[in-house]
BASELO-931506 format. One record per residue (C-alpha): residue in one letter; z negated, x negated, y negated. Coordinates in steps of 0.1 Angstrom, whole numbers, plus 5000, padded with zeros to 4 digits. Example, Ala and Ser with C-alpha at 12.3 -4.5 7.8 and 13.67 -1.06 7.14 Angstrom:
A492248775045S492948635011
end
This chain:
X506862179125X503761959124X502661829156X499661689175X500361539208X497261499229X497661239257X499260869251X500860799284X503760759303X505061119298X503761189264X505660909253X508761039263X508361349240X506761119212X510360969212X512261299208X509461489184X509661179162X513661169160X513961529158X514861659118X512761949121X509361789135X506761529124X504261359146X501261389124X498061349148X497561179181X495161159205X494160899233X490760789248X492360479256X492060289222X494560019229X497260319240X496160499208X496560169186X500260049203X501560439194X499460459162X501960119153X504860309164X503560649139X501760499115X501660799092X499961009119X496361049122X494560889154X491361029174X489960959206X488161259204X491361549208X488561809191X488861589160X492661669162X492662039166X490562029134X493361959115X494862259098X498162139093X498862089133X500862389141X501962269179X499462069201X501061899231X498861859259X499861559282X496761459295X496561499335X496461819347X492761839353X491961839310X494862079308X492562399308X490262319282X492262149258X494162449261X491662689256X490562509225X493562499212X493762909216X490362909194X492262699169X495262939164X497562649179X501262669192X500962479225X503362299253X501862159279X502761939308X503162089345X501562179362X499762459343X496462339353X494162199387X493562539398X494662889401X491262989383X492062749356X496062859350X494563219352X492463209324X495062989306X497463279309X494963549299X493663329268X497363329253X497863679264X498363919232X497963609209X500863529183X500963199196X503963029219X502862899248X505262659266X505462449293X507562079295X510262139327X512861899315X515461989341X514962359331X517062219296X519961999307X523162159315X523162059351X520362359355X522262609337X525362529361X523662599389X522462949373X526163009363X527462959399X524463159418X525163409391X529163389399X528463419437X530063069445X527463029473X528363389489X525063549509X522063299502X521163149537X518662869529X517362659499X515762289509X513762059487X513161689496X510861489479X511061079497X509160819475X509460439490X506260399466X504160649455X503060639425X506260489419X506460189395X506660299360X503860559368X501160339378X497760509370X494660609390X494760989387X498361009400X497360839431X494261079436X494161349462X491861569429X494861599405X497461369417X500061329441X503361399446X503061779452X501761829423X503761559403X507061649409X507461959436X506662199405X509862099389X511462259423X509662549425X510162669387X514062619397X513962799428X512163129415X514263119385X517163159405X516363339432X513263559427X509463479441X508163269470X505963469486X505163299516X503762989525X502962789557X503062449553X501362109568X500361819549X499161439561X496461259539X495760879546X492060799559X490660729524X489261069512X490461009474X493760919480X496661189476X498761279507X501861069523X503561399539X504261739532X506361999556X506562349545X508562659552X507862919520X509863209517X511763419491X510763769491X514263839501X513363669531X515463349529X513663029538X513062749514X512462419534X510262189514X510061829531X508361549511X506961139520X506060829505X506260499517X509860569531X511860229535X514560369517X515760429478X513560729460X515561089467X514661409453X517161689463X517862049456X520462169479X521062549481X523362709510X525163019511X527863139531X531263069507X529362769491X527062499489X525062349457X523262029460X521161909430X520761529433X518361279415X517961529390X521061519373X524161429402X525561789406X527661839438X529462119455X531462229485X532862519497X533262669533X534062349552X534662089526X532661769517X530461809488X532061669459X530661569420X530961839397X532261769358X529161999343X530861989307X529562229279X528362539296X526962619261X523962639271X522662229269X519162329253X516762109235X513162189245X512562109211X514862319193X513962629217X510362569206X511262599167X513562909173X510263059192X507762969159X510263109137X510263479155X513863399171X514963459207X513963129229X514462989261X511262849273X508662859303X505563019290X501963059303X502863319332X505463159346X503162839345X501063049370X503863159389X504662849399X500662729403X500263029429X503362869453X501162569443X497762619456X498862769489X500662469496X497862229486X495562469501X497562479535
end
């Protein structure tokens, strides 16, 4: 599969490192506006073409998959372009700025023969698809509450450091990171359709906010508790913790798995083989070739951007 990978930075490097490793993939265009990013990668893959103009890479007919990882405010139009050019596409979370953008991203793919994808990296390690198994199992019992928490002691946090990610426009830590939580949430236990939440920006109009509460609900009527903050004098924690009547599942740092049952400390879990430890990038073949796949498409990209927008909108 012949890629084109359109954005240079922090996070599109992390995929450059598994497409160009990967047996069944080659990196053979990339895209940066920043010249010096696009001449330090282009020394990395020096095979692959190099633009700073991303419409000079779409041209190319032998890019199959274009992978947007630009910030989320070039997300619609890149993607739209890449419809015109009968393009495979992933694309970073979240979806896009807007609703109105993620909609029309969603309708432009809709009825095409073209994969759409998005890049949730928890959605493909195993520790996700434990968590499905138990919910699935009934380890937790009756679902009583789900909680997010979100504490940064710097935000944007150190190997992050950019000027979009501290912006209230497209940055911020709700957008950044709460999407991950949200995908994982309705996966497991159906849509949020409620939102009521309060947020805290700092004086400076352009910077992104320091606080979030929220209480959203499941349309079975069981809370979920978001609570984010920056500038905590403490170490970074971002939890998932999901309570039920038999059990509890907490989800910590992204890959600590814990659980406890009815009056027990929570304790680490051994997540083994569940069979199911995916590779993004292997779903995203299967998908090309025709075959069933596990991946987060367009629509559930706007799923997750309509939980979004009331939040940011709140």
């Amino acid at each position: 599969m012949k890629i084109g990978i359109i954005g240079l930075g922090a996070i599109g490097q992390r995929l450059i490192k598994v497409f160009n490793e990967h047996q069944e993939t080659e990196i053979v265009a990339i895209c940066d506006a920043n010249e010096s990013v696009l001449q330090s990668t282009k020394d990395v893959l020096p095979s692959a073409a190099a633009y700073t103009d991303y419409q000079n890479l779409l041209a190319r007919d032998e890019v199959e998959l274009v992978y947007i990882a630009v910030p989320p405010k070039y997300h619609h139009q890149i993607a739209l372009d890449s419809v015109k050019k009968g393009k495979h596409i992933l694309c970073e979370k979240p979806l896009a700025n807007s609703l109105e953008e993620a909609d029309e991203m969603r309708n432009a793919v809709a009825g095409k023969n073209l994969i759409n994808a998005m890049n949730f990296p928890v959605f493909y390690r195993s520790e996700f698809h434990k968590i499905d198994q138990l919910v699935k199992d009934k380890y937790i019992g009756e679902l009583l509450r789900v909680e997010v928490k979100v504490h940064f002691p710097d935000w944007p946090r150190p190997w992050q450091q950019n000027p979009w990610i501290a912006g209230r426009e497209q940055g911020g830590f709700v957008r950044e990171v709460v999407p991950h939580y949200l995908q994982m949430v309705q996966r497991f236990f159906g849509p949020i359709n409620s939102v009521d939440a309060f947020m805290e920006f700092p004086e400076d109009p352009a910077l992104c906010e320091t606080s979030v509460i929220a209480r959203l609900k499941l349309a079975s009527g069981v809370p979920v508790l978001l609570d984010g903050l920056s500038k905590t004098a403490e170490k970074e924690e971002v939890l998932l913790k999901i309570y039920g009547t038999e059990g509890t599942i907490a989800l910590r740092n992204w890959t600590v798995l814990e659980t406890a049952g009815k009056g027990e400390d929570l304790s680490p879990v051994e997540v083994g083989n569940t069979n199911q430890n995916l590779s993004l990038v292997d779903e995203l073949i299967k998908a090309i070739n025709g075959e069933d796949a596990k991946i987060i498409n367009f629509e559930e990209g706007y799923e997750i951007q309509q939980v979004l927008e009331k939040i940011l909108s709140e």
